[in-house]
C-alpha angles and dihedrals in degrees: 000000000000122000110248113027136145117268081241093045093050093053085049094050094052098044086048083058105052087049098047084046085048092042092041092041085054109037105018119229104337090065110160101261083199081052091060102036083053097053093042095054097238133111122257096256091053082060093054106038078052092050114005096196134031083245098063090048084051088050093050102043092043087052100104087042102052085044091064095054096050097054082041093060088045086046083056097033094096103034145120115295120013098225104038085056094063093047093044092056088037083057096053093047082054093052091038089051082045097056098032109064112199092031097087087056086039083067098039127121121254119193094208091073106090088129102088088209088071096047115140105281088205098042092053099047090050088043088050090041091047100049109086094045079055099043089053100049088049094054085042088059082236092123126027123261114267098033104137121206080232085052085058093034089056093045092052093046096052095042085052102042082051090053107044101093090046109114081245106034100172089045087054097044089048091049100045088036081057101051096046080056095056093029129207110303113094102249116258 
């Protein structure tokens, strides 16, 4: 919650919240902002001085989720195999963006953000998080030089935006995750 507001607008910013979390939860990203403002007893305008873009209301609600993938990938920082780490992690960013619909376009790119100051918020805490899974696979000779964690986040996000509407999207994501991972050569 922001630092400094009023006792009212706090109450406001939270019911605004749980709303946007109910109405995310139910229709995905393109949530109806008026929906929420309705259910949370509070005019449009109210909505929008609390969370300007959709994309600030997707940050927000997607928060608890992103920080647990954050502590998951320090939990995995220092474990086992480099490069199982970092899938494992990866696979746990494809089944969070699964469940939590809204969270996959939470950590898209948008093009209108050349001000670092209105990076995704999302995006940047998983890429931080990531990066020393990354790092080390990469030392270890387990992932090829150059791989960004936004290279991953993008892949994952796009696997999972494709999948959403499949009778088993998280069956889908994992198998396509899955195969980006092995690529496209049989093993030999």
């Amino acid at each position: 919650m922001p630092e400094g507001l009023r006792a009212d607008a706090r109450r406001n910013y939270a019911r605004i919240l749980a709303m946007a979390e109910e109405e995310v939860a139910a229709h995905g990203a393109g949530a109806s902002l008026e929906q929420i403002a309705r259910t949370a007893g509070v005019g449009s305008a109210t909505v929008r001085r609390h969370f300007p873009t959709r994309q600030a209301l997707l940050e927000a609600v997607s928060r608890k989720r992103i920080e647990a993938l954050c502590n998951r990938a320090r939990d995995l920082a220092g474990s086992g195999d480099s490069r199982d780490a970092m899938l494992e992690w990866l696979s746990d960013v494809v089944a969070y963006c699964v469940s939590a619909r809204g969270l996959a376009a939470a950590l898209s790119y948008d093009g209108n953000r050349a001000d670092p100051a209105h990076e995704n918020v999302c995006s940047a805490a998983l890429e931080e998080a990531g990066d020393p899974l990354l790092r080390r696979a990469v030392e270890d000779g387990a992932v090829a030089k150059g791989v960004t964690v936004a290279d991953l986040i993008t892949l994952i996000v796009g696997i999972v935006l494709a999948t959403e509407s499949y009778p088993d999207p998280a069956g889908r994501a994992d198998r396509l995750f899955r195969l980006a991972v092995a690529g496209l050569s049989p093993q030999s």
